[in-house]
KOLMARZA-952383 format. One record per residue (C-alpha): residue number from 1; residue in three letters; x, y, z. Coordinates in pm, 1 decimal. Example, Ala and Ser with C-alpha at 12.3 -4.5 7.8 and 13.67 -1.06 7.14 Angstrom:
zalo:1&kekol:ALA&X:1230.0&Y:-450.0&Z:780.0
zalo:2&kekol:SER&X:1367.0&Y:-106.0&Z:714.0
END
This chain:
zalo:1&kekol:UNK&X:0.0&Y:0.0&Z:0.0
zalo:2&kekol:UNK&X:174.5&Y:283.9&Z:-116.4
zalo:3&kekol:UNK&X:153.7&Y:617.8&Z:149.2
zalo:4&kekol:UNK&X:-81.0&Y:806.3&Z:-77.7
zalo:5&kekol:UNK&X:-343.4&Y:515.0&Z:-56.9
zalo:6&kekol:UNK&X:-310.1&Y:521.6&Z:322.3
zalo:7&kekol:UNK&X:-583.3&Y:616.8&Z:550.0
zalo:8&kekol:UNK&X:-604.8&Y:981.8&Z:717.4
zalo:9&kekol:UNK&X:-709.1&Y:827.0&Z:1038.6
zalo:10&kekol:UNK&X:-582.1&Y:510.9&Z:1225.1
zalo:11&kekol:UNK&X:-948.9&Y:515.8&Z:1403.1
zalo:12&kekol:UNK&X:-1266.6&Y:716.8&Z:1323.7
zalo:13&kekol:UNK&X:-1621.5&Y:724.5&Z:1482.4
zalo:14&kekol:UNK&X:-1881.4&Y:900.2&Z:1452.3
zalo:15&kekol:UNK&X:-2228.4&Y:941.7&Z:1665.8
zalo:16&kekol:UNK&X:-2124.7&Y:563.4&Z:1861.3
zalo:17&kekol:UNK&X:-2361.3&Y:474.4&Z:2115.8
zalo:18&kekol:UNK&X:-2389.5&Y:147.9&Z:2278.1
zalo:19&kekol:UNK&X:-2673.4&Y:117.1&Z:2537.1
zalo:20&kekol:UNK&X:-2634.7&Y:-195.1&Z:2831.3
zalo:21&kekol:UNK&X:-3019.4&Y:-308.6&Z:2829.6
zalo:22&kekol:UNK&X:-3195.8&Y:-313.5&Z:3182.9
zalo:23&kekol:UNK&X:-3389.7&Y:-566.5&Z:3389.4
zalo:24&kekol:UNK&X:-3668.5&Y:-567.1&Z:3657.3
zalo:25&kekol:UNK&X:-3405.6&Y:-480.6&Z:3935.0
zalo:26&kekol:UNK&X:-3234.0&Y:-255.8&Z:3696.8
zalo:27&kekol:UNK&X:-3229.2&Y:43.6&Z:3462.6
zalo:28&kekol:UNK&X:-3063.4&Y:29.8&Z:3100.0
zalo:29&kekol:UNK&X:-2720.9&Y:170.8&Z:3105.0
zalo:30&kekol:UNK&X:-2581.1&Y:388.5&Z:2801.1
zalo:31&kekol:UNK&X:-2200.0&Y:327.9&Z:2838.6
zalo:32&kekol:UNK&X:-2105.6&Y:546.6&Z:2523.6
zalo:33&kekol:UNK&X:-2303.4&Y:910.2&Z:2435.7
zalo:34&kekol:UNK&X:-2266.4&Y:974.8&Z:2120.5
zalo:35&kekol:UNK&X:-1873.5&Y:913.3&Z:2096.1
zalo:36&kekol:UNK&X:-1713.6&Y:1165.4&Z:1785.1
zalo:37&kekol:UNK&X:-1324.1&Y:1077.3&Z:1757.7
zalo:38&kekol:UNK&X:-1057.7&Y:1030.9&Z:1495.7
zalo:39&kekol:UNK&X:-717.9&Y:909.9&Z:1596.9
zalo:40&kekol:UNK&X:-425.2&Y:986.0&Z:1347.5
zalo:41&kekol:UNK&X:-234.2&Y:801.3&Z:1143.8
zalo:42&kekol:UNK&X:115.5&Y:759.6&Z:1267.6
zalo:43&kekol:UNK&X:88.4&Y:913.0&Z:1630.6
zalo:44&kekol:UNK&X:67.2&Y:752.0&Z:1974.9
zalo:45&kekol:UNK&X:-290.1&Y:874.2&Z:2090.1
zalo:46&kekol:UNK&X:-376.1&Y:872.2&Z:2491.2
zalo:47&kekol:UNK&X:-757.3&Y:752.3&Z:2546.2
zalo:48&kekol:UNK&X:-804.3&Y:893.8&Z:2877.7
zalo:49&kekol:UNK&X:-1102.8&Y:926.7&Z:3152.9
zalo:50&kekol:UNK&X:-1229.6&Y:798.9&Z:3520.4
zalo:51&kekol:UNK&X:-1313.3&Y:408.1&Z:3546.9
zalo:52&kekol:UNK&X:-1642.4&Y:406.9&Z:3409.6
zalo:53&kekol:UNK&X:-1615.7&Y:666.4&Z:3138.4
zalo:54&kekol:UNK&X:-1683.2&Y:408.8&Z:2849.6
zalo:55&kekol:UNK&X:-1327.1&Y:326.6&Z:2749.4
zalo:56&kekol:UNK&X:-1295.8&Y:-7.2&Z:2767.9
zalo:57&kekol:UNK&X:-1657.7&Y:-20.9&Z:2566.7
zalo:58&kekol:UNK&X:-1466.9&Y:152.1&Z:2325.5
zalo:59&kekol:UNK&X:-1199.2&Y:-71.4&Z:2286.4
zalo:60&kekol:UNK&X:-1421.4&Y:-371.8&Z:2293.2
zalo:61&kekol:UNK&X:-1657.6&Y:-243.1&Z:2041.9
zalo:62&kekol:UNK&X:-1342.6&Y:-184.0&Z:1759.8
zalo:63&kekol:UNK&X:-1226.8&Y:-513.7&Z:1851.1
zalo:64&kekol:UNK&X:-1561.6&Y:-688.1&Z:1750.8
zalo:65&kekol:UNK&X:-1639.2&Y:-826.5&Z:2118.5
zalo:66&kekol:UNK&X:-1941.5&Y:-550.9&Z:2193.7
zalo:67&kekol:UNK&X:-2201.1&Y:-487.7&Z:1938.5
zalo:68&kekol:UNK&X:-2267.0&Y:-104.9&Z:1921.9
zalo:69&kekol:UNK&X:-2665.4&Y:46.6&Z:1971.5
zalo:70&kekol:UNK&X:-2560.8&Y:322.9&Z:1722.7
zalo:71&kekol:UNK&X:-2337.0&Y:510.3&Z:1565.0
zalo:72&kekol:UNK&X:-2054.7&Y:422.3&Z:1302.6
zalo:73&kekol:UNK&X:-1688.5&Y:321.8&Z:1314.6
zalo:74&kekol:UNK&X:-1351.3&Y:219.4&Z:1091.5
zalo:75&kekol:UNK&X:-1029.6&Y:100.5&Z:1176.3
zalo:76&kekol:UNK&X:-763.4&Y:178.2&Z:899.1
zalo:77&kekol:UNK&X:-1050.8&Y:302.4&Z:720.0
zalo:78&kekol:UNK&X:-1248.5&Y:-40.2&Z:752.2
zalo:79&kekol:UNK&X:-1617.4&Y:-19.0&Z:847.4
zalo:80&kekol:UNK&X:-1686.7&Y:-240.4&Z:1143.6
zalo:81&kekol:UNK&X:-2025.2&Y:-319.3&Z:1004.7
zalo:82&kekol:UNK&X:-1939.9&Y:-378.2&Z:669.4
zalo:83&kekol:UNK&X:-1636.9&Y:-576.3&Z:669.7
zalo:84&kekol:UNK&X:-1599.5&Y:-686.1&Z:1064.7
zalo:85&kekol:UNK&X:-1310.0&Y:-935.0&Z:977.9
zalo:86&kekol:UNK&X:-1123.6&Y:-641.4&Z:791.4
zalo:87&kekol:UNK&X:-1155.7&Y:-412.4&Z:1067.0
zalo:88&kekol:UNK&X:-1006.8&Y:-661.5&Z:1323.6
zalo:89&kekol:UNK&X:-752.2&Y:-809.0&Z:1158.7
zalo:90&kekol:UNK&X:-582.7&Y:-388.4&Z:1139.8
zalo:91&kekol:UNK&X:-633.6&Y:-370.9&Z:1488.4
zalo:92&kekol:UNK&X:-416.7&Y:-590.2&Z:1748.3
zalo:93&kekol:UNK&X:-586.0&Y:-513.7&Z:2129.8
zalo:94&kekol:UNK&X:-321.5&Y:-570.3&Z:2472.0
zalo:95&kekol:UNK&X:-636.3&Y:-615.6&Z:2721.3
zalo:96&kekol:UNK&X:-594.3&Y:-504.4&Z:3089.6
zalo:97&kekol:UNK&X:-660.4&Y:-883.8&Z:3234.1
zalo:98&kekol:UNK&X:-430.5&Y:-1114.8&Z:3138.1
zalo:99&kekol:UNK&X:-598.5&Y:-1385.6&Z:2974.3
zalo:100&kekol:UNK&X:-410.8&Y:-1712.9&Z:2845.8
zalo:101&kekol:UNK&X:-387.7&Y:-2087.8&Z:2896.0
zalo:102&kekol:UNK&X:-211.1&Y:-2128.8&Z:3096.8
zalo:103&kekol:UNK&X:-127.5&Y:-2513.8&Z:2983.7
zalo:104&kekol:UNK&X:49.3&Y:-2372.0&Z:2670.4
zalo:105&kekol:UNK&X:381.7&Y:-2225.7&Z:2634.4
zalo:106&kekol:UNK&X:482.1&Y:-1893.5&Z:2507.8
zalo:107&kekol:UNK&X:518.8&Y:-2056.3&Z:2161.0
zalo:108&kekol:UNK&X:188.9&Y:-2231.4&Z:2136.8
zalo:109&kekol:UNK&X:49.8&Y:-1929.5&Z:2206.3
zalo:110&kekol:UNK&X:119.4&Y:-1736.6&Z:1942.7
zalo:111&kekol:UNK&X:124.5&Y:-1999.2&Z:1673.3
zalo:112&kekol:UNK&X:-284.9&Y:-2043.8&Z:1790.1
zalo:113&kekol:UNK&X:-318.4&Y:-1680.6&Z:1770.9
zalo:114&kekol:UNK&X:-159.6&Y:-1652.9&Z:1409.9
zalo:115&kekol:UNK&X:-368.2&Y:-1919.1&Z:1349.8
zalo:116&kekol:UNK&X:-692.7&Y:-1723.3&Z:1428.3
zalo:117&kekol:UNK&X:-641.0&Y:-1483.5&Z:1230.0
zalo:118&kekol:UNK&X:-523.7&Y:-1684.8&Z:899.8
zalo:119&kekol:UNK&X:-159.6&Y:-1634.2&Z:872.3
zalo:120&kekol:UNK&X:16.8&Y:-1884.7&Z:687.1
zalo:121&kekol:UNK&X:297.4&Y:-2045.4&Z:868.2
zalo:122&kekol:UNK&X:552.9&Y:-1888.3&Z:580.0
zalo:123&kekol:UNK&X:449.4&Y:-1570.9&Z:727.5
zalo:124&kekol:UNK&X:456.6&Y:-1662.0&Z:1106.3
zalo:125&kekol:UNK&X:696.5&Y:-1449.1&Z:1312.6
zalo:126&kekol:UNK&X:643.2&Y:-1661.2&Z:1684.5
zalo:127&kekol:UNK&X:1004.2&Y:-1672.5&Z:1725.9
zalo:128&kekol:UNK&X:1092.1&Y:-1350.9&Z:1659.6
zalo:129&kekol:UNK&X:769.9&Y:-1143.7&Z:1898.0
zalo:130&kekol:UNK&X:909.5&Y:-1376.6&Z:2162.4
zalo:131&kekol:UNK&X:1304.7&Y:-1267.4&Z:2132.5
zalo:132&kekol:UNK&X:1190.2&Y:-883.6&Z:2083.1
zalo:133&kekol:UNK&X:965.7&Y:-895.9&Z:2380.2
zalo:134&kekol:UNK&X:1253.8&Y:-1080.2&Z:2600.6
zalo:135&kekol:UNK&X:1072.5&Y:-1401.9&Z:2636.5
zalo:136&kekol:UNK&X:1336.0&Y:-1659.7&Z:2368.9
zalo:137&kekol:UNK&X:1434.7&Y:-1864.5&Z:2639.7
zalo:138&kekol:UNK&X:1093.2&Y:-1900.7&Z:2797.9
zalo:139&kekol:UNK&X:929.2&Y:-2034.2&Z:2450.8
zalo:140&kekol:UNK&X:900.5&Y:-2415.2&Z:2529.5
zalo:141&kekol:UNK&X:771.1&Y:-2309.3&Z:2912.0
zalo:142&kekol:UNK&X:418.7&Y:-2343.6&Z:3046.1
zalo:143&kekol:UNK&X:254.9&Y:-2019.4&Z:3049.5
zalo:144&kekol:UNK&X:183.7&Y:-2079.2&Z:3453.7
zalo:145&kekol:UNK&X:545.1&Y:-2077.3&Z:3506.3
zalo:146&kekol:UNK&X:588.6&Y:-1704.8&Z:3406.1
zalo:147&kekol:UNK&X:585.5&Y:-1386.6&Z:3599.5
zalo:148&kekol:UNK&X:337.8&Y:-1145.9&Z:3585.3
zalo:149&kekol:UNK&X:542.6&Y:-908.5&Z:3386.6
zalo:150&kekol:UNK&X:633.9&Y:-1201.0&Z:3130.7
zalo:151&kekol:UNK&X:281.0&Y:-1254.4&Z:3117.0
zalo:152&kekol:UNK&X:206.3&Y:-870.1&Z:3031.7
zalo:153&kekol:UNK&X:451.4&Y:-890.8&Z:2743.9
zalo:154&kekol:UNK&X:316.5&Y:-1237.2&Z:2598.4
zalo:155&kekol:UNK&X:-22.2&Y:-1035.5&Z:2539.7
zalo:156&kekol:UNK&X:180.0&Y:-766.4&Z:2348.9
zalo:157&kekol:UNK&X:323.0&Y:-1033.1&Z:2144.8
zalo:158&kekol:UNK&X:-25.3&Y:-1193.3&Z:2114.4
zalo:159&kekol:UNK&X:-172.7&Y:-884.1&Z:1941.0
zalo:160&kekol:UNK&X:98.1&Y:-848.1&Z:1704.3
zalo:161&kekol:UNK&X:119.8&Y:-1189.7&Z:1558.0
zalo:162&kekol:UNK&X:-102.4&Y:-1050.0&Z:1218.2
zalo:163&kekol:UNK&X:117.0&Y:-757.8&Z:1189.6
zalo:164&kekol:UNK&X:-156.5&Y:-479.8&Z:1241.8
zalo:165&kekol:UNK&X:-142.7&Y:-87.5&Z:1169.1
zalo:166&kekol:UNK&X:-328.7&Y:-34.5&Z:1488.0
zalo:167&kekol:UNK&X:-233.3&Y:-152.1&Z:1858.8
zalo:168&kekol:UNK&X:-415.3&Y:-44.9&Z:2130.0
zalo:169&kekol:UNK&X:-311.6&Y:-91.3&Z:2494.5
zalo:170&kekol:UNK&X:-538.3&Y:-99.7&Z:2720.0
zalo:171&kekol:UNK&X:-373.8&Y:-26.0&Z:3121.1
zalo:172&kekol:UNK&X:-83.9&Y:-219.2&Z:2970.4
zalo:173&kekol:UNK&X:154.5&Y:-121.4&Z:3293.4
zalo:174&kekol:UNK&X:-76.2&Y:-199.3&Z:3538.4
zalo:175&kekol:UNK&X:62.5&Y:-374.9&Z:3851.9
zalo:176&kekol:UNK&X:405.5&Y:-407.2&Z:3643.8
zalo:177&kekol:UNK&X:766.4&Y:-256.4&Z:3831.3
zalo:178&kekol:UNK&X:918.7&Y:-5.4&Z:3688.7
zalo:179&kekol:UNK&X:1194.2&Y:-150.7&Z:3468.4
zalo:180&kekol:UNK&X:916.0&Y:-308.0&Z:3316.4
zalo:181&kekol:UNK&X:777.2&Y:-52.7&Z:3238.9
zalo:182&kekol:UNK&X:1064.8&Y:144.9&Z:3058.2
zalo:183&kekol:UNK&X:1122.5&Y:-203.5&Z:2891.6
zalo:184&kekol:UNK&X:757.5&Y:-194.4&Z:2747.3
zalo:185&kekol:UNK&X:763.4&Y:157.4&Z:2667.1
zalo:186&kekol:UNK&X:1112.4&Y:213.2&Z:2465.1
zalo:187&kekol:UNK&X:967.8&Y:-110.5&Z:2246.2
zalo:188&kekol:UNK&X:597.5&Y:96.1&Z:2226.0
zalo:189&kekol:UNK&X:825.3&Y:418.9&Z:2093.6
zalo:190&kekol:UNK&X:976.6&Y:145.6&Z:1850.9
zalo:191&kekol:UNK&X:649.7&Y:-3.7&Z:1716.3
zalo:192&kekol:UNK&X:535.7&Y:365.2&Z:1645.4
zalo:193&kekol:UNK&X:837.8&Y:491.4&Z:1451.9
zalo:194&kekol:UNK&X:809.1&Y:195.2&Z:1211.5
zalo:195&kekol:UNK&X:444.4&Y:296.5&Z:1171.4
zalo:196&kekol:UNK&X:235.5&Y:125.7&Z:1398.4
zalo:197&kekol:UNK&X:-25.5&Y:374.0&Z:1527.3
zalo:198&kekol:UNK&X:-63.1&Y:344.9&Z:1909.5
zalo:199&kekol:UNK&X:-377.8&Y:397.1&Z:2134.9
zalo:200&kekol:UNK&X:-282.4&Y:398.4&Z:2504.3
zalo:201&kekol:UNK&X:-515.9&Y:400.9&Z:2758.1
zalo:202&kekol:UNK&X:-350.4&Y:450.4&Z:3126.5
zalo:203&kekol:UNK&X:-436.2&Y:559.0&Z:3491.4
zalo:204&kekol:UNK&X:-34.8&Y:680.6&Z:3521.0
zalo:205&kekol:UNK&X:-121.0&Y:1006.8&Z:3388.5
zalo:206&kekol:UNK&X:288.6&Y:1158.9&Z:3369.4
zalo:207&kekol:UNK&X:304.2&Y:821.4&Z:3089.8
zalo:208&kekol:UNK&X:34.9&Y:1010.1&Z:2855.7
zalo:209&kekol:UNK&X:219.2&Y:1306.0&Z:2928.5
zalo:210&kekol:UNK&X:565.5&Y:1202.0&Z:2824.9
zalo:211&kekol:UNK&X:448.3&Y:969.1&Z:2512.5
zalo:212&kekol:UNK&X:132.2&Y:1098.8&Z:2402.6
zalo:213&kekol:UNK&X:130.8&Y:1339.7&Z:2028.0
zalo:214&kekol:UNK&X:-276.4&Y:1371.5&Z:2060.3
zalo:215&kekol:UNK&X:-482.9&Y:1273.0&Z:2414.3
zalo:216&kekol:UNK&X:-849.8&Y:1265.6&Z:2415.5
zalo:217&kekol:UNK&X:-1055.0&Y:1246.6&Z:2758.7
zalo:218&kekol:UNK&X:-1382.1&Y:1064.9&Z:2790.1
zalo:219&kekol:UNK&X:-1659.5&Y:1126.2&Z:3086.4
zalo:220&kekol:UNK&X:-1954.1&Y:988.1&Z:3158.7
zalo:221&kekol:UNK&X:-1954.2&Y:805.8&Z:2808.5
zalo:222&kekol:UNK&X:-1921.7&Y:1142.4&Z:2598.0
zalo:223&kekol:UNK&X:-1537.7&Y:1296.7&Z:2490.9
zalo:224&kekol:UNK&X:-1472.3&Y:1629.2&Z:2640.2
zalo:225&kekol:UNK&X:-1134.2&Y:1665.1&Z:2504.5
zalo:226&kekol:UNK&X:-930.7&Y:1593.8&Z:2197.5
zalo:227&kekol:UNK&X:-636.8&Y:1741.7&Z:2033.3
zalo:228&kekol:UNK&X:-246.7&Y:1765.4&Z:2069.9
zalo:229&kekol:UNK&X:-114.9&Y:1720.4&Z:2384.5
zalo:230&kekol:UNK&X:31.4&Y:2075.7&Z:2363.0
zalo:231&kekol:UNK&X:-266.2&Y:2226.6&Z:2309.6
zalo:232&kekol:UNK&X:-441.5&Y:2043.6&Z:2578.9
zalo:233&kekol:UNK&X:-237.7&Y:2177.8&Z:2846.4
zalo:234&kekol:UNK&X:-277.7&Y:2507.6&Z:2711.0
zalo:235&kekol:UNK&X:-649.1&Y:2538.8&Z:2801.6
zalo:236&kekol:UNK&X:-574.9&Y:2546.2&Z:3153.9
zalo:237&kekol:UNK&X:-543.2&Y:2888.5&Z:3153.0
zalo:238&kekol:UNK&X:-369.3&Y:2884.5&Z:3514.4
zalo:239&kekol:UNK&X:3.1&Y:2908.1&Z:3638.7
zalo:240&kekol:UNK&X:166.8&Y:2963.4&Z:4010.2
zalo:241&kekol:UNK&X:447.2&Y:3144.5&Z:4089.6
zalo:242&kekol:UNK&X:672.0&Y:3044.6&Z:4403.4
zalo:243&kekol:UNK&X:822.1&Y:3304.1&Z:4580.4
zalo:244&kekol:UNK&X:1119.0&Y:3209.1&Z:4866.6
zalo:245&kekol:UNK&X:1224.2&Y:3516.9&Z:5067.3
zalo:246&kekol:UNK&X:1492.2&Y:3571.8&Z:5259.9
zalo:247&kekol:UNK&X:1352.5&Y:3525.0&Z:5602.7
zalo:248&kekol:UNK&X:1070.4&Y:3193.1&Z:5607.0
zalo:249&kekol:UNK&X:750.9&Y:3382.0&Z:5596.8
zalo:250&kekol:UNK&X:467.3&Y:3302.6&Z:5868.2
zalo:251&kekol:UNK&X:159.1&Y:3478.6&Z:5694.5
zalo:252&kekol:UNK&X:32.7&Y:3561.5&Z:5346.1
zalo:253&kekol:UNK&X:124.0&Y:3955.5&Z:5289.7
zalo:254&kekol:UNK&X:-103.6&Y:4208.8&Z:5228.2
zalo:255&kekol:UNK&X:-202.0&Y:4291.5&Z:4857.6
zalo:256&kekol:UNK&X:-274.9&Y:3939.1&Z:4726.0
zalo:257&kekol:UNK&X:-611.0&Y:3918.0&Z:4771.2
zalo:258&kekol:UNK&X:-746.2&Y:3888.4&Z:4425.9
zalo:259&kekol:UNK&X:-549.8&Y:3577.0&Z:4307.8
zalo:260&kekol:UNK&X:-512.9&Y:3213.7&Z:4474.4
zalo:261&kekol:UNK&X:-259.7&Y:3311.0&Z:4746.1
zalo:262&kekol:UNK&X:-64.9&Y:3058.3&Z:5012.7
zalo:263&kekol:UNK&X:208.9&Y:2969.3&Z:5216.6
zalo:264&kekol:UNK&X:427.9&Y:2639.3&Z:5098.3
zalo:265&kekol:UNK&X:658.4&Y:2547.5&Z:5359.1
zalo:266&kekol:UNK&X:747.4&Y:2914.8&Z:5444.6
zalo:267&kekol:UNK&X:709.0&Y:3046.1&Z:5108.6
zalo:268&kekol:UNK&X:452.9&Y:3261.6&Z:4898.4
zalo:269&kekol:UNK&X:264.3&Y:3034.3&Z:4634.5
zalo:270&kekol:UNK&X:101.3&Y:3252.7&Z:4388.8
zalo:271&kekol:UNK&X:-183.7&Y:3079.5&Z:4130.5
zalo:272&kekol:UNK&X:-339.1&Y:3338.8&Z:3894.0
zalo:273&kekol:UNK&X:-490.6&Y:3285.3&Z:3574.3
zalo:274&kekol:UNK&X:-215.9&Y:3451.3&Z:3303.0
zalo:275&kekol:UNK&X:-517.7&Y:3734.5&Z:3144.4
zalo:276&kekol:UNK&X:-533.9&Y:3883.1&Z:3454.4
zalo:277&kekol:UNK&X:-194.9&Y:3893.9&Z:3608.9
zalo:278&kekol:UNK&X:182.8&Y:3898.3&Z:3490.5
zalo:279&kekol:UNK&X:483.1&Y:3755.1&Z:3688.4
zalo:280&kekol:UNK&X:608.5&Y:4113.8&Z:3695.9
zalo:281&kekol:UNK&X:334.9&Y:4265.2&Z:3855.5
zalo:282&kekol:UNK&X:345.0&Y:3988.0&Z:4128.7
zalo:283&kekol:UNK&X:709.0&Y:4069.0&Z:4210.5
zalo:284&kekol:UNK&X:632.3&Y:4390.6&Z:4187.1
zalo:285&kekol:UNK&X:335.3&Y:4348.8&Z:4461.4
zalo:286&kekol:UNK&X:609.3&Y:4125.7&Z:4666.2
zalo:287&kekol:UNK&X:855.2&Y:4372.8&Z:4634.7
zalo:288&kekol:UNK&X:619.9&Y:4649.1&Z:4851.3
zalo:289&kekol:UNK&X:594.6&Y:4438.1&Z:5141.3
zalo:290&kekol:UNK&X:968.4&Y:4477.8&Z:5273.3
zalo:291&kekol:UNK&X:1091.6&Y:4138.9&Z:5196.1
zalo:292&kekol:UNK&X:1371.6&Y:4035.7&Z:5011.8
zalo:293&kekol:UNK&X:1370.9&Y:3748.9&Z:4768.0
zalo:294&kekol:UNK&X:1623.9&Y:3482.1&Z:4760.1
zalo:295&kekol:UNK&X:1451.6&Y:3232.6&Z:4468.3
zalo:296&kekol:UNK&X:1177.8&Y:3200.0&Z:4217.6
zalo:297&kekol:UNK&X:986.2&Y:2929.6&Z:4013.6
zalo:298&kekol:UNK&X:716.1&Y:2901.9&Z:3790.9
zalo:299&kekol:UNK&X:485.6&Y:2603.3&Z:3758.7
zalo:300&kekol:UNK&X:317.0&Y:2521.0&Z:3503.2
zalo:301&kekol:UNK&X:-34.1&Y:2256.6&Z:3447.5
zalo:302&kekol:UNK&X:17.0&Y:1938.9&Z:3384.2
zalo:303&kekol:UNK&X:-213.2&Y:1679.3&Z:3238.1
zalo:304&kekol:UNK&X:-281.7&Y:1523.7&Z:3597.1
zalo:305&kekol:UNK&X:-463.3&Y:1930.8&Z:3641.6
zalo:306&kekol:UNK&X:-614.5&Y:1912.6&Z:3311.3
zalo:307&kekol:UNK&X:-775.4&Y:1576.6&Z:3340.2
zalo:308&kekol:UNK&X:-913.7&Y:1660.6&Z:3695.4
zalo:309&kekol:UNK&X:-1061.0&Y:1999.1&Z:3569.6
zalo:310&kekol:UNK&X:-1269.9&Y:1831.3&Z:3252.3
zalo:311&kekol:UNK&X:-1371.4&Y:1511.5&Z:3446.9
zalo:312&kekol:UNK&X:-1479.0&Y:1638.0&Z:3779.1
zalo:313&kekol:UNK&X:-1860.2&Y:1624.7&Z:3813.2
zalo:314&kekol:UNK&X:-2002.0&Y:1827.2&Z:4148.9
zalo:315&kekol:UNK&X:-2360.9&Y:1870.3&Z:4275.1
zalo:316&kekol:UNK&X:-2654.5&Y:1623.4&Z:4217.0
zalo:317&kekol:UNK&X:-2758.5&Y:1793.9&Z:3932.1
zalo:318&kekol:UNK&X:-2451.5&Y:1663.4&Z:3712.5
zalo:319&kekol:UNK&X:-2352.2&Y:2000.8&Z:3624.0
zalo:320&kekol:UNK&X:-2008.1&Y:2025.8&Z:3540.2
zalo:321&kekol:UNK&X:-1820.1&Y:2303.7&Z:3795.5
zalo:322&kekol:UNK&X:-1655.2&Y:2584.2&Z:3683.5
zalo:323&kekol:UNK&X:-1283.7&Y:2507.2&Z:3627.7
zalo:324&kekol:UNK&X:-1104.5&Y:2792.9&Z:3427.9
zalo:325&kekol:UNK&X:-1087.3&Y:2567.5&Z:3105.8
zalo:326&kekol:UNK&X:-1078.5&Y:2794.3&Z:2778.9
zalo:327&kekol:UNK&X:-1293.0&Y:2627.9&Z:2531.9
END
């Protein structure tokens, strides 16, 4: 497939609904809202939202294993509805529980899986998923006799085996130590710059940070968020300057009143939202009260603030709060 006939988006839908249906004891639940996204070719793309957002519905509706109420949706430009077995063999899925015989080895494993999805043994590449993911001398072991993190890694190697375009992760880290996770990321960062598009769905919000090009945020079954990380953490319109003084102050001076004003271990936090307020004019205001200063910092938002600003839900009404997010 040559790079003009490629698609513009990895992963598009449009209007997707899917709707949990009731019982006596119970009323019908609509996991997904409505769901508008497009995920770019080429980029790794953070899915992001509270547990219960309609994520994981997400996921399991591109991979085939939830029918949708509504809506429409392609992977690599493959309708779901019109050509299901299209559409999942251009998406590989890493699933959050870790689900395997655990009777077969490493090997086995992956041979089945190729075998699922109609690759011809010429074409297998068992041998090689299991050196790249670390796990060559473990092929001829029983899957029981693995660690947890070997086990996390087999499922990588498990949605790879039919060479997809499209891999999404879903809490791949989870419960894993942190070597692990470097390991599994630096071969994520590999996948993507030989073309693999990447959707990553994680609770360890400074990951989506660091390796996320485009994040989108779902609540409550509807996406409140979704462009380029950069952008994103420009819509919290809000930055705080740290002041250290000479002498460790005990109070908030006078003349602060009108911005988000406290003491951090003896010195003068400053949040203000950047329209109505300039770093100069705080030092400025600082500079009246007699004190000296020794040290400044900025900070700036990060996507942990971001995320808790378009999720968070308060009243009984549902009415989303007020957060200082530009639109």
């Amino acid at each position: 497939m040559t790079s003009s006939a490629l698609p513009e988006h990895a992963i598009a839908a449009t209007g997707l609904e899917k709707t949990y249906g009731g019982s006596k004891k119970r009323a019908p639940k609509q996991a997904l809202k409505g769901i508008d996204l497009t995920v770019p070719r080429g980029t790794i793309f953070g899915l992001l939202g509270p547990n219960g957002a309609g994520k994981s519905t997400f996921i399991n509706i591109l991979a085939g294993l939830t029918r949708k109420t509504g809506g429409k949706a392609s992977i690599w430009g493959i309708d779901i509805d019109a050509n299901p077995r299209g559409a999942r063999a251009a998406i590989g899925v890493v699933p959050q529980e870790i689900n395997m015989d655990v009777f077969f080895t490493p090997f086995e494993t992956l041979e089945l899986m190729a075998g699922f999805y109609g690759v011809p043994k010429a074409e297998r590449r068992s041998d090689e998923l299991l050196e790249v993911m670390g796990l060559a001398d473990k092929r001829d072991a029983y899957v029981r006799q693995l660690s947890g993190g070997m086990k996390r890694r087999l499922l990588i190697a498990k949605a790879l085996v039919h060479n997809p375009p499209v891999l999404v992760l879903d809490e791949p880290t989870a419960g894993v130590d942190i070597e692990l996770r470097r390991q599994l990321w630096e071969y994520v960062v590999k996948l993507n710059q030989q073309g693999v598009t990447i959707v990553l769905t994680t609770h360890y919000l400074e990951e989506a940070q660091e390796l996320c090009d485009e994040i989108a945020i779902i609540d409550e079954g509807r996406v409140v968020a979704s462009e380029p990380k950069h952008r994103l953490l420009r819509r919290l319109d809000r930055k705080t300057l740290i002041i250290e003084a000479e002498n460790r102050l005990q109070a908030v001076p006078a003349g602060f009143e009108d911005v988000d004003a406290e003491l951090r271990d003896g010195a003068l936090a400053i949040t203000y939202k950047s329209g109505t307020a300039s770093v100069g004019d705080l030092i400025e205001r600082f500079n009246t009260t007699g004190e000296k200063i020794r040290d400044l910092r900025t900070e700036e938002p990060d996507l942990e603030d971001v995320f808790l600003a378009l999720t968070y839900n308060a009243g009984q009404n549902g009415q989303r709060r007020e957060t200082g997010i530009a639109s």
